[in-house]
C-alpha positions as YAML, in Angstrom:
chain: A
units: angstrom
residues:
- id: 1
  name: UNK
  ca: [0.00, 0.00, 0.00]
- id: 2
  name: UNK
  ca: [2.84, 2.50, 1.00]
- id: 3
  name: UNK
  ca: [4.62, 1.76, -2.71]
- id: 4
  name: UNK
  ca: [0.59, 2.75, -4.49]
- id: 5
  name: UNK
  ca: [0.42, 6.17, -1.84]
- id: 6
  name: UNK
  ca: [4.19, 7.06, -3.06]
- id: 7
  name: UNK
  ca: [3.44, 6.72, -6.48]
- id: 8
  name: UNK
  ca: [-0.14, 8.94, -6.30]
- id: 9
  name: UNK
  ca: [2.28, 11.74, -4.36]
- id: 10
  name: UNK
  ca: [5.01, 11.35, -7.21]
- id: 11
  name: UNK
  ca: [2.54, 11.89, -9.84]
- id: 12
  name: UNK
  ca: [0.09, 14.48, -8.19]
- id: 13
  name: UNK
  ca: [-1.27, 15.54, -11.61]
- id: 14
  name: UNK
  ca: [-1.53, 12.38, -13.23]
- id: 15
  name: UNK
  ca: [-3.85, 11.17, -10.57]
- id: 16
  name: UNK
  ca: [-5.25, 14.49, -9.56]
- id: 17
  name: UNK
  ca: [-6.82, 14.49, -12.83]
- id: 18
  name: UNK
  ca: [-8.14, 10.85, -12.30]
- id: 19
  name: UNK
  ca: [-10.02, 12.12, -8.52]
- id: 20
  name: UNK
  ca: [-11.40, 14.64, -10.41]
- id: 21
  name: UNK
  ca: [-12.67, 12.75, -13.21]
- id: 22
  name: UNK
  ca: [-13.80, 10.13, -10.63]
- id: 23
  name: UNK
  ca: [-15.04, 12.80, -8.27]
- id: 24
  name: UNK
  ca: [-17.86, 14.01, -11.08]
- id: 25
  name: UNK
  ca: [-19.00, 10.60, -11.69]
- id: 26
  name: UNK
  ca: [-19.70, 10.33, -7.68]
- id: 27
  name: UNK
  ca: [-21.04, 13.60, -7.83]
- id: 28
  name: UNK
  ca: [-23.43, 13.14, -10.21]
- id: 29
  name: UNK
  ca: [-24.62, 9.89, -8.87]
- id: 30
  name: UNK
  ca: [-25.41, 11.02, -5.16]
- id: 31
  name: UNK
  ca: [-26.91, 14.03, -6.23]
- id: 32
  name: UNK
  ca: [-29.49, 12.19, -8.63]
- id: 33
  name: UNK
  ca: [-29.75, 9.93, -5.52]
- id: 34
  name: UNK
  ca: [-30.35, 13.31, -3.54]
- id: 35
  name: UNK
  ca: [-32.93, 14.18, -6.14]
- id: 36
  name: UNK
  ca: [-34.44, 10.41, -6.09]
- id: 37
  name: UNK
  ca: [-34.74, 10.73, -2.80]
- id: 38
  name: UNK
  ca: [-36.39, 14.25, -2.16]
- id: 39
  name: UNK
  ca: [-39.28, 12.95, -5.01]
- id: 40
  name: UNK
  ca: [-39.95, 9.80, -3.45]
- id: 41
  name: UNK
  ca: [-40.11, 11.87, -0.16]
- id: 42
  name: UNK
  ca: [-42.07, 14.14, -1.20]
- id: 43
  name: UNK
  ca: [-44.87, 11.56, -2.94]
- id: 44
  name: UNK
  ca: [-45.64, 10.09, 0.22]
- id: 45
  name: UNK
  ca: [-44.46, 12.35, 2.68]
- id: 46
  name: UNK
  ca: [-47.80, 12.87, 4.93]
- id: 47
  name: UNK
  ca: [-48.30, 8.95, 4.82]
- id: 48
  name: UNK
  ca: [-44.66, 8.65, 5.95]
- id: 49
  name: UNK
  ca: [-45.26, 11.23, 9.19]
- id: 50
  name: UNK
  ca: [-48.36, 8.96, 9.99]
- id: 51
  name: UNK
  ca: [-48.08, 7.29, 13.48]
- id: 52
  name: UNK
  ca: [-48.84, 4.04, 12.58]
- id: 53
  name: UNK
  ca: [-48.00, 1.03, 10.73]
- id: 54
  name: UNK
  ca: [-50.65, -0.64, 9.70]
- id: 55
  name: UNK
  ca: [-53.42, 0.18, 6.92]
- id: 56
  name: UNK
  ca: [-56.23, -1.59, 6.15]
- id: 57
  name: UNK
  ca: [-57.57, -1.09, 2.36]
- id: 58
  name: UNK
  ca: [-60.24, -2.53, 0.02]
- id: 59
  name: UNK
  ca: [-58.94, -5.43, -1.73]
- id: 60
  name: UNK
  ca: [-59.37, -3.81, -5.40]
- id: 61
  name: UNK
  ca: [-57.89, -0.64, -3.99]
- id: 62
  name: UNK
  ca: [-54.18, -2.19, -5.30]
- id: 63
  name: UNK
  ca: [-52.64, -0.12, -2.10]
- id: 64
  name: UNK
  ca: [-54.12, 3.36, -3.12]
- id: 65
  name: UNK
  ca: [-55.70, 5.51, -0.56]
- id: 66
  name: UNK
  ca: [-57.66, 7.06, -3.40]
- id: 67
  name: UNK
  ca: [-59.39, 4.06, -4.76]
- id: 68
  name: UNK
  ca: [-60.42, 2.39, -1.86]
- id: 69
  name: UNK
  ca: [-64.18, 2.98, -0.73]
- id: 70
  name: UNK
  ca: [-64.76, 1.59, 3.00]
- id: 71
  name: UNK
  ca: [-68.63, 1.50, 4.07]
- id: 72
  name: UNK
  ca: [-69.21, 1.03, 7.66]
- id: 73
  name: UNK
  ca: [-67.81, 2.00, 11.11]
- id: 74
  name: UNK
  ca: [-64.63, 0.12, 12.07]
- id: 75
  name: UNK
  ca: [-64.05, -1.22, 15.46]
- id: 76
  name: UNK
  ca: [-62.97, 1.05, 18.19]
- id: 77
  name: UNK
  ca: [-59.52, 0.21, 18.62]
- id: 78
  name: UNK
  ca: [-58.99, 1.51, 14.77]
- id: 79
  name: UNK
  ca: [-58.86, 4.65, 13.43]
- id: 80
  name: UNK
  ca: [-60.60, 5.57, 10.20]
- id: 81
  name: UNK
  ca: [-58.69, 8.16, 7.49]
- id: 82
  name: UNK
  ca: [-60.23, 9.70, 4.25]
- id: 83
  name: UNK
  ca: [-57.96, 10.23, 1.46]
- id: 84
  name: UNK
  ca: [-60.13, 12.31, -1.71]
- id: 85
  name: UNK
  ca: [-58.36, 14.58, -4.39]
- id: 86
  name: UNK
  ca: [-60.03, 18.08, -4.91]
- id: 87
  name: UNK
  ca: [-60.08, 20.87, -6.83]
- id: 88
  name: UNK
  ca: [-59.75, 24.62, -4.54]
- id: 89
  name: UNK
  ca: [-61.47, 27.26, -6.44]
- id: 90
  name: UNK
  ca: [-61.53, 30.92, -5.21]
- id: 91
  name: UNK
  ca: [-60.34, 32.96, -8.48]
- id: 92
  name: UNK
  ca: [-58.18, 30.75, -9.41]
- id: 93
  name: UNK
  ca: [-57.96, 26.67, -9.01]
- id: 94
  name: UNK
  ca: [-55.74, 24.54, -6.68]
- id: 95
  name: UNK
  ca: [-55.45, 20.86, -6.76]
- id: 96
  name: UNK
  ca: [-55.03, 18.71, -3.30]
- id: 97
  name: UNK
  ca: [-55.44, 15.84, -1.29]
- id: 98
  name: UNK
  ca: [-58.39, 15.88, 1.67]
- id: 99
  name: UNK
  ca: [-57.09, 13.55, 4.29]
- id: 100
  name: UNK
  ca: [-59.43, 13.36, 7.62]
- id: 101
  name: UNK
  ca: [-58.87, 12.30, 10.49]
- id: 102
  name: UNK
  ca: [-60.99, 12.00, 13.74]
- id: 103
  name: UNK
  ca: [-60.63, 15.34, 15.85]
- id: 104
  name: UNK
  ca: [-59.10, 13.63, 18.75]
- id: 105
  name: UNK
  ca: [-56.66, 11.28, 16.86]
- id: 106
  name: UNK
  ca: [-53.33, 11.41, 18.00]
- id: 107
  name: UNK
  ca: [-51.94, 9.71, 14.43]
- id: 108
  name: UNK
  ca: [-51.82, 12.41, 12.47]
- id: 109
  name: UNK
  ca: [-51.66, 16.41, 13.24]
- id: 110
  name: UNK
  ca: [-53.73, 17.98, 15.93]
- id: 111
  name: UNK
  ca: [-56.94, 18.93, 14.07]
- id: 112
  name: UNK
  ca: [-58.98, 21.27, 16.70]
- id: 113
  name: UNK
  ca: [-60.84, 22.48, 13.61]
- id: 114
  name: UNK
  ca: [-64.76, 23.04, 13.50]
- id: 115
  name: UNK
  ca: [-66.72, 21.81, 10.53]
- id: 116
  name: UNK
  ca: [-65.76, 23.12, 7.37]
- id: 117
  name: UNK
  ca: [-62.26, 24.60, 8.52]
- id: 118
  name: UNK
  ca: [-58.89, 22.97, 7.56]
- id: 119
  name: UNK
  ca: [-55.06, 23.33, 7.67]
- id: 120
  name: UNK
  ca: [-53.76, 23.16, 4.13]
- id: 121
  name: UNK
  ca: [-49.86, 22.75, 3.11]
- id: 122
  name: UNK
  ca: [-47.38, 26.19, 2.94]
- id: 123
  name: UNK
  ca: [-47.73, 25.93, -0.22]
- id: 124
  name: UNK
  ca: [-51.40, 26.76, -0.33]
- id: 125
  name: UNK
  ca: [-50.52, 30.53, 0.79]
- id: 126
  name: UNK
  ca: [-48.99, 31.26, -2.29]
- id: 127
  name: UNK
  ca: [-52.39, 31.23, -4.08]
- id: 128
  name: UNK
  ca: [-54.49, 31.71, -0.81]
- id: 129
  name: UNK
  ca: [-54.35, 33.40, 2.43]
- id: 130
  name: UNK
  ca: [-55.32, 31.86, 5.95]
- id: 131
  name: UNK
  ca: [-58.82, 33.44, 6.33]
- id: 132
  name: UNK
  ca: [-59.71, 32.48, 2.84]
- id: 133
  name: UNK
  ca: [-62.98, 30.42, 2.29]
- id: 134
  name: UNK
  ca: [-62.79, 28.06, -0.91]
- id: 135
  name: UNK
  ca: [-64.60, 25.73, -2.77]
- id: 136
  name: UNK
  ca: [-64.49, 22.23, -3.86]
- id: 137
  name: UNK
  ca: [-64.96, 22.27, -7.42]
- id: 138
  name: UNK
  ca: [-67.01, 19.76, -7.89]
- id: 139
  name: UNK
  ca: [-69.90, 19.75, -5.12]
- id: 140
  name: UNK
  ca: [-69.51, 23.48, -4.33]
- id: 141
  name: UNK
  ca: [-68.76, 22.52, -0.29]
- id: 142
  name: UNK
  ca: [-66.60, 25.45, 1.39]
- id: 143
  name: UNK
  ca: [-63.96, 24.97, 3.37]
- id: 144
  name: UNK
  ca: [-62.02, 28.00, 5.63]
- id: 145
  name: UNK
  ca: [-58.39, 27.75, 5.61]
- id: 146
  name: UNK
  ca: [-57.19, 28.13, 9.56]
- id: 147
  name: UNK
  ca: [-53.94, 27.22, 9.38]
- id: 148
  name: UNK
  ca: [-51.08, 25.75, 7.93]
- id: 149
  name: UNK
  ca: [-49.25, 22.47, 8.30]
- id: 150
  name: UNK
  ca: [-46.76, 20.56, 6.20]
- id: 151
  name: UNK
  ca: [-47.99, 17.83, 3.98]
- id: 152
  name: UNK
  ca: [-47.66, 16.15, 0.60]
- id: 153
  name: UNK
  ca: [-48.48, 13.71, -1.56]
- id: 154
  name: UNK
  ca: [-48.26, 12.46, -4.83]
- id: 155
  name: UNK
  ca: [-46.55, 15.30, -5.35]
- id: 156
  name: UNK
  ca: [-48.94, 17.96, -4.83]
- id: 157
  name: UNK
  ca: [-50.52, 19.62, -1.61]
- id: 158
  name: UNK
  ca: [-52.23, 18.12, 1.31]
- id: 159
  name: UNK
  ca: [-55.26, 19.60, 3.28]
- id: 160
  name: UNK
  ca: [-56.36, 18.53, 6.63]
- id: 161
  name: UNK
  ca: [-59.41, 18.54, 8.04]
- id: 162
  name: UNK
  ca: [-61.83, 16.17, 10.54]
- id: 163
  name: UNK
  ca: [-64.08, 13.26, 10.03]
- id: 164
  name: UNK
  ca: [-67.09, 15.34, 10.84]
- id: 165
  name: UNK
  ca: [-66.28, 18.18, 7.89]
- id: 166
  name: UNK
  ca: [-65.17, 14.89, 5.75]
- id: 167
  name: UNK
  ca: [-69.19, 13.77, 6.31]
- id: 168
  name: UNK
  ca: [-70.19, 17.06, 5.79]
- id: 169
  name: UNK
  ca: [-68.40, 17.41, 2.68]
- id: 170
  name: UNK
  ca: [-69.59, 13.85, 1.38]
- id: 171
  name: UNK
  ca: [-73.31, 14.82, 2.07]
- id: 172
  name: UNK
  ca: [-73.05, 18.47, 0.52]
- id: 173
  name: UNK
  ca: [-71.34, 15.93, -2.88]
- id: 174
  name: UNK
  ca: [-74.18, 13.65, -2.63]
- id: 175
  name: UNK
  ca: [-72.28, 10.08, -2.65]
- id: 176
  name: UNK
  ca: [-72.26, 7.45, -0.56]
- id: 177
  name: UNK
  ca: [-70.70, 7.62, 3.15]
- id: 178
  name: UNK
  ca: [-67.32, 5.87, 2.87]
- id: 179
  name: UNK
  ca: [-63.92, 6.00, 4.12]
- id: 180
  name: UNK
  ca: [-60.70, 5.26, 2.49]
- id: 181
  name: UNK
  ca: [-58.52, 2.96, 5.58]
- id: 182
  name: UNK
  ca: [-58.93, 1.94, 8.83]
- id: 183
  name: UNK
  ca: [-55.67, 2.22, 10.71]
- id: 184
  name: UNK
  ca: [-54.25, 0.38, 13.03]
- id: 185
  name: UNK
  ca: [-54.02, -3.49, 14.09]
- id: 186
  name: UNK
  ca: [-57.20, -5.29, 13.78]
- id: 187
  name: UNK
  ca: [-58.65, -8.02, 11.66]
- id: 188
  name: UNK
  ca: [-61.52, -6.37, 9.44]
- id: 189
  name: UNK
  ca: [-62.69, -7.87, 6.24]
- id: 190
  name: UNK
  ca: [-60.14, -5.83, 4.47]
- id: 191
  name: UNK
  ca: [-56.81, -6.29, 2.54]
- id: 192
  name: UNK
  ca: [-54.04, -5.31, 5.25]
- id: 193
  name: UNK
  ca: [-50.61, -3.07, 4.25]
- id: 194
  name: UNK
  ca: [-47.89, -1.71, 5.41]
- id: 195
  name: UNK
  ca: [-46.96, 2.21, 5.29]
- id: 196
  name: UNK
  ca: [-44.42, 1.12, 2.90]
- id: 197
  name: UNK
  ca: [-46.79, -0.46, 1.18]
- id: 198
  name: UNK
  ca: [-48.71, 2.72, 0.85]
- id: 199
  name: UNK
  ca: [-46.41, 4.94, 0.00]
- id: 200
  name: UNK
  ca: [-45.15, 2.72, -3.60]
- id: 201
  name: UNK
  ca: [-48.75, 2.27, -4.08]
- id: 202
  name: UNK
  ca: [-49.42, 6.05, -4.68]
- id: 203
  name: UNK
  ca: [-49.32, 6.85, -8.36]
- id: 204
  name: UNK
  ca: [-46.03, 7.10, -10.18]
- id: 205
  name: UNK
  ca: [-43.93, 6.19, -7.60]
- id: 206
  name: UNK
  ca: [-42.50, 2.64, -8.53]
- id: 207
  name: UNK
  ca: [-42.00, 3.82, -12.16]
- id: 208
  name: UNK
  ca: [-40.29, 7.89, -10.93]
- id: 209
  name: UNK
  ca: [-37.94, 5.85, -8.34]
- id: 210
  name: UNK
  ca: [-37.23, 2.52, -10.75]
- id: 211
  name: UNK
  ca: [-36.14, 5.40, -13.24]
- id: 212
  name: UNK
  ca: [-33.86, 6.79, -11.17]
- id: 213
  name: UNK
  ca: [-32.22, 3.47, -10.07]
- id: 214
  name: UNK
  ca: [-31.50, 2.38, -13.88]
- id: 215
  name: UNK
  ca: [-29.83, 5.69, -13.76]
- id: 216
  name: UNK
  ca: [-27.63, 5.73, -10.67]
- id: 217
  name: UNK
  ca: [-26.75, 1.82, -11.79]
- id: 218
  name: UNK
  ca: [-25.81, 2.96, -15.70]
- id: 219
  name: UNK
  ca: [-23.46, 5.91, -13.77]
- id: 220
  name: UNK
  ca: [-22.08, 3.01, -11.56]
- id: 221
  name: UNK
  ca: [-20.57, 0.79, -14.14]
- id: 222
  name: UNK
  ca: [-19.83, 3.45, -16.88]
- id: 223
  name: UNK
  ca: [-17.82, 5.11, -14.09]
- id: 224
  name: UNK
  ca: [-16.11, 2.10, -12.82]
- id: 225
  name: UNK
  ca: [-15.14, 1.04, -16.80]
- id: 226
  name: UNK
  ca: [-13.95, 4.63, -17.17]
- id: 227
  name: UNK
  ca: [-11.63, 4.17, -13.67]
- id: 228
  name: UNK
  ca: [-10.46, 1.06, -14.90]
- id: 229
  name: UNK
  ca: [-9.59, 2.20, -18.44]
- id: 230
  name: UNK
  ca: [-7.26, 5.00, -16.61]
- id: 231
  name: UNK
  ca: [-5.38, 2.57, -14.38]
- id: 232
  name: UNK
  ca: [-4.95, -0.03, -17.37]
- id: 233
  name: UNK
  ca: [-3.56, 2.89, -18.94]
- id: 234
  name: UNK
  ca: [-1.25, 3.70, -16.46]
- id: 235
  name: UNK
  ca: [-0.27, 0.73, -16.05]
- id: 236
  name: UNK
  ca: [0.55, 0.23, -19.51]
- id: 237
  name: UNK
  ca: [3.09, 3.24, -19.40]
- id: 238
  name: UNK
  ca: [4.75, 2.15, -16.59]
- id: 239
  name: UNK
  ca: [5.61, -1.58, -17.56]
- id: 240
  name: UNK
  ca: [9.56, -0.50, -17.50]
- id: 241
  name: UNK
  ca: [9.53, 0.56, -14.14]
- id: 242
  name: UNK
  ca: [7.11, -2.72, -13.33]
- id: 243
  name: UNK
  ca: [9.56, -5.08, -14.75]
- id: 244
  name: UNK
  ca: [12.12, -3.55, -12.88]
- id: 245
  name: UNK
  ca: [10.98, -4.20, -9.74]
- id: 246
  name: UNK
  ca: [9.60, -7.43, -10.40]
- id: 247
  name: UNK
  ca: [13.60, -7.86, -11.67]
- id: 248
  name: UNK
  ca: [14.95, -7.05, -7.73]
- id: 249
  name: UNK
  ca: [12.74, -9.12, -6.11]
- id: 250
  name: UNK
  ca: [9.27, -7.59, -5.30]
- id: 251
  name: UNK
  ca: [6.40, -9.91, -5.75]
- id: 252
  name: UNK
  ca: [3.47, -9.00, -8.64]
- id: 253
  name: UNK
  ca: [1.10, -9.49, -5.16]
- id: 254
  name: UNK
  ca: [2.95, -6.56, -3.93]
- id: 255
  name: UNK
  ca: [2.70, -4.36, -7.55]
- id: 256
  name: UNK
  ca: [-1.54, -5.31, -7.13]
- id: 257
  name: UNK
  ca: [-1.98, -4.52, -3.56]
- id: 258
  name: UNK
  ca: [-0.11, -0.85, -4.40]
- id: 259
  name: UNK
  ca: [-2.64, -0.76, -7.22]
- id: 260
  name: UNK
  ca: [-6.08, -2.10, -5.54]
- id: 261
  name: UNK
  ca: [-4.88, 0.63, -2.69]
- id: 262
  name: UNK
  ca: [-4.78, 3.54, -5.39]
- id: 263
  name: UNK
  ca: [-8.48, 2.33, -7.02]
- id: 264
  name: UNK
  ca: [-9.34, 2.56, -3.22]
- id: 265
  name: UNK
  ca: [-7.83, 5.69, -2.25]
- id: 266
  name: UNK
  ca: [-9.61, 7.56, -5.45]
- id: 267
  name: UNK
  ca: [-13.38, 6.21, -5.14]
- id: 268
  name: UNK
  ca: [-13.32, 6.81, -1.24]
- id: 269
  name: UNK
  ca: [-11.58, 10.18, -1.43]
- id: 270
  name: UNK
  ca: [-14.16, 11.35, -4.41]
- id: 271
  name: UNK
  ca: [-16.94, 9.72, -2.57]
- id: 272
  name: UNK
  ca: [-16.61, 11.47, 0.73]
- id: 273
  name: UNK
  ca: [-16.21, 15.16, -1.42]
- id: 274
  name: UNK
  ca: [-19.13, 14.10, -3.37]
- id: 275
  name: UNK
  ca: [-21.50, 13.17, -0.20]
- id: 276
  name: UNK
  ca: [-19.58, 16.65, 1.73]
- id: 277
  name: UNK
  ca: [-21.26, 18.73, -1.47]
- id: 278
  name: UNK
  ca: [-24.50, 17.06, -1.68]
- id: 279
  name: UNK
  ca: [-24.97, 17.82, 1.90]
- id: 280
  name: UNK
  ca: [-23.56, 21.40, 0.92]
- id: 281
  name: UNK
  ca: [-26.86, 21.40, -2.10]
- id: 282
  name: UNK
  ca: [-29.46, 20.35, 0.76]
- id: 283
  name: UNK
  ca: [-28.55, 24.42, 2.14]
- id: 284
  name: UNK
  ca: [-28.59, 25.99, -1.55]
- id: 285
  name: UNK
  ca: [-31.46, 24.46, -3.82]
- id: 286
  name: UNK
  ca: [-34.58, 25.98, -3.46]
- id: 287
  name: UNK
  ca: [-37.36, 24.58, -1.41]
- id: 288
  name: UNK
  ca: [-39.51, 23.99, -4.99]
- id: 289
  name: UNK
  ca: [-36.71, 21.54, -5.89]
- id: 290
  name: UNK
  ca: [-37.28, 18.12, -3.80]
- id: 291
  name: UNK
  ca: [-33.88, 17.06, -3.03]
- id: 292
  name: UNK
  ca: [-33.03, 15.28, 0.52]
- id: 293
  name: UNK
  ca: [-29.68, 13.88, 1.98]
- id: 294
  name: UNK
  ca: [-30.29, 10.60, 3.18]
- id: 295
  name: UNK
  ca: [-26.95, 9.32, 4.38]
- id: 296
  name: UNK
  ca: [-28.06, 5.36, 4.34]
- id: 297
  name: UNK
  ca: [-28.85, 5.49, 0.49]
- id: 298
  name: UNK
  ca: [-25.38, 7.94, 0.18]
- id: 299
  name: UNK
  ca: [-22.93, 5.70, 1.73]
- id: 300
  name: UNK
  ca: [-25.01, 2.74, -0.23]
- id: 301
  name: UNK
  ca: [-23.97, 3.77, -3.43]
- id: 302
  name: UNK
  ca: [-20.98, 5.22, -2.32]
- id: 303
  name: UNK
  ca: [-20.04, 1.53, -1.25]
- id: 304
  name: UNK
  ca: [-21.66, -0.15, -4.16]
- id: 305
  name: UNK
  ca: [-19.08, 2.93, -6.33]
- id: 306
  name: UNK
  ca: [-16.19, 1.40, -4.40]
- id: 307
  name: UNK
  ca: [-16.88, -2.07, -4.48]
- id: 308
  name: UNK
  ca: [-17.55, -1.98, -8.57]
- id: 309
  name: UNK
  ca: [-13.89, 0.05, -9.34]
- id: 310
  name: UNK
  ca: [-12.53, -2.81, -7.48]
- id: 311
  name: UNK
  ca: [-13.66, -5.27, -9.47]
- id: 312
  name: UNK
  ca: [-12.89, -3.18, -12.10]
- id: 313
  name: UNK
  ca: [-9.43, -3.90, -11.25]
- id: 314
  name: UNK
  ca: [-9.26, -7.18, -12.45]
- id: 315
  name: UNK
  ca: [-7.84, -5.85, -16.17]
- id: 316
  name: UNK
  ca: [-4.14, -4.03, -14.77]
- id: 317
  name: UNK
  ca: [-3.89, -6.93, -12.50]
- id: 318
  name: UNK
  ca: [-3.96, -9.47, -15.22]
- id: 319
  name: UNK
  ca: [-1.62, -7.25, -17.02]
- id: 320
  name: UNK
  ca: [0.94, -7.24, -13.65]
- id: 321
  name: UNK
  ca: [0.38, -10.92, -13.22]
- id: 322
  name: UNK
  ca: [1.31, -12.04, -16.69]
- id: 323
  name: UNK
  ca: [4.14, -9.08, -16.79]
- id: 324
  name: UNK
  ca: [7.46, -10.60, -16.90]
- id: 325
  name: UNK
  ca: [10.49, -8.88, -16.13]
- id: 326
  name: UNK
  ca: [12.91, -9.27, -19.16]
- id: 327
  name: UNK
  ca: [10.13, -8.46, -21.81]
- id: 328
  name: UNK
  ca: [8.52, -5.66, -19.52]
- id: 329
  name: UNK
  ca: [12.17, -3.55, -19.64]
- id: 330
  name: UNK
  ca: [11.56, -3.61, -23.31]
- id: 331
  name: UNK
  ca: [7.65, -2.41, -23.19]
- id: 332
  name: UNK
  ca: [6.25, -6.06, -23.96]
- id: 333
  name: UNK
  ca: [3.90, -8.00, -22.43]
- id: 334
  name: UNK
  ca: [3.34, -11.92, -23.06]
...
C-alpha cells in the first residue's frame, strides 16, 4: 500500500486528474440519488409522518388511498382516514389531497378544527391566504383555511381537516358515506398493508424511483469502466519501471496490492467530497426543488461505487500478473 500512496504523491497531476474525473461521476450519482430521494419523499411524505403502521384497504384498492371505498364504522380500537383529491377554487384553481382524520386522533396532526375549517400545506398561501374560504370544485362545499401544516403527496398539496367536515363534505357531494382505511391493528374484512406499502402504491412512484435506479446503476458501471480504463492505462506506461521491480525481487502481489490501494484511495476520497457537497446542495437548492440527503442510500452507493472500481481492477492486475520482467524492460507484455 505505502509503494501505491508514493506513487499517487510522485505523480500528483496524473492522478489528480483521475479524482477529479472520478469525483464528477460520484457527484453526479449522489446528487441524482439526492434528487431520487427528495421525489420519493415528497410523494408520500404525509403517509410517511403517519403514526402508525398498519393500513387496512379494500382489496381492489391495489394499495391506493384514493381508490379504496370503506362503508361502515370500524371497530374502536382503529382509526378511520379519508384520502379524496379536490379541486380549490376561489379565483383561481388549486389541486389537493383531503385527508381526515378524527378530531381527537393522536396519528396524524392535531386537528382542533370546527366543521368546514382545515389546515392546508405552505404551499397553499402562495395562491391563498389563511382566512380564505374556498370551494371544492365539484360539489360546491366550502372549506375555511385556519392554518397551515406541512404535507404532501403524490406530489402535490395536502389539506387537513376532521371526520365530521369529511361527512359534511360527502353529504353536501351527494355520494355514498365511505372511508378510504382503517388504521391500526385489527382483523376487518379488508386487505391489510404496510406504510411502505402505501407509500409505492401512490401513483407514479414505482415507475419515478425505478427510473432513477437504472440511472444511478448505468453511472455506476460506466464510471467504474472509465476508472479502470485509466489505471490499465497507467499501467501500460509504466511496464519498464514494473519489470524492474519485479527484476529485484518484489512480488506481482505486492505491484496489485499498491494498485487495488490507489483504485481505493480515489473512489473513497471522491466519494466522501461528493457526499460533503451534496450535503452542501441540501442548504442551496430551493425549497420547490425536492432534493433530501439521506446518508443510508449515500454511503449505499458510495459503497456499491467502491466495491464496482474494485472489481474493475481485475484488467491491470492481469496485465501485472502475466508481466514478466525481461520483456517488460523492453515495453512487452506476453
Amino acid at each position: 500500500m505505502t509503494l501505491g500512496l508514493k506513487e499517487m504523491w510522485r505523480k500528483r497531476r496524473q492522478f489528480g486528474l483521475i479524482l477529479f474525473i472520478t469525483l464528477a461521476i460520484v457527484l453526479l450519482t449522489t446528487l441524482i440519488t439526492g434528487l431520487a430521494d427528495g421525489l420519493a419523499y415528497d410523494n408520500g411524505a404525509t403517509v410517511r409522518e403517519l403514526d402508525v403502521d398498519t393500513f387496512h384497504l379494500t382489496a381492489d384498492a391495489d394499495g391506493q388511498l384514493t381508490r379504496s371505498f370503506i362503508e361502515g364504522t370500524p371497530n374502536a380500537a382503529m382509526t378511520p382516514l379519508a384520502v379524496k383529491p379536490l379541486t380549490f377554487v376561489k379565483g383561481s384553481k388549486q389541486d389537493a389531497t383531503l385527508f381526515a382524520l378524527p378530531k381527537d386522533s393522536t396519528i396524524g396532526p392535531a386537528l382542533n378544527l370546527s366543521v368546514g375549517e382545515v389546515l392546508v400545506d405552505p404551499s397553499f398561501l402562495e395562491t391563498y391566504a389563511i382566512g380564505d374560504t374556498v370551494e371544492d370544485f365539484a360539489s360546491g362545499y366550502r372549506f375555511t383555511i385556519t392554518g397551515v401544516t406541512d404535507g404532501r403527496f403524490s406530489h402535490g398539496p395536502v389539506v387537513w381537516t376532521t371526520m365530521e367536515t369529511w361527512n359534511a363534505y360527502q353529504k353536501a357531494a351527494g355520494g355514498p358515506s365511505y372511508v378510504s382505511a382503517w388504521l391500526g391493528d385489527g382483523d376487518p374484512p379488508l386487505t391489510k398493508y404496510s406504510k411502505q406499502d402505501i407509500i409505492e402504491s401512490v401513483p407514479g412512484y414505482s415507475a419515478e424511483q425505478g427510473t432513477f435506479t437504472m440511472m444511478r446503476a448505468f453511472l455506476l458501471v460506466i464510471g467504474a469502466f472509465i476508472l479502470t480504463a485509466f489505471f490499465y492505462m497507467v499501467t501500460l506506461q509504466k511496464l519498464p519501471q514494473l519489470g524492474i521491480l519485479k527484476a529485484i525481487g518484489i512480488r506481482s502481489q505486492t505491484i496489485g496490492v499498491a494498485l487495488i490501494s490507489q483504485v481505493l484511495v480515489t473512489v473513497v476520497m471522491a466519494s466522501l467530497v461528493a457526499t460533503f457537497v451534496t450535503l452542501l446542495a441540501t442548504q442551496i437548492v430551493p425549497d420547490t426543488v425536492r432534493f433530501k440527503f439521506e446518508l443510508t442510500n449515500m454511503t449505499l452507493y458510495s459503497a456499491l461505487f467502491v466495491i464496482i472500481s474494485v472489481l474493475g481492477t481485475v484488467l491491470p492486475l492481469q496485465t501485472l500478473r502475466r508481466l514478466d520482467a525481461a520483456d517488460a524492460l523492453g515495453g512487452r507484455i506476453k
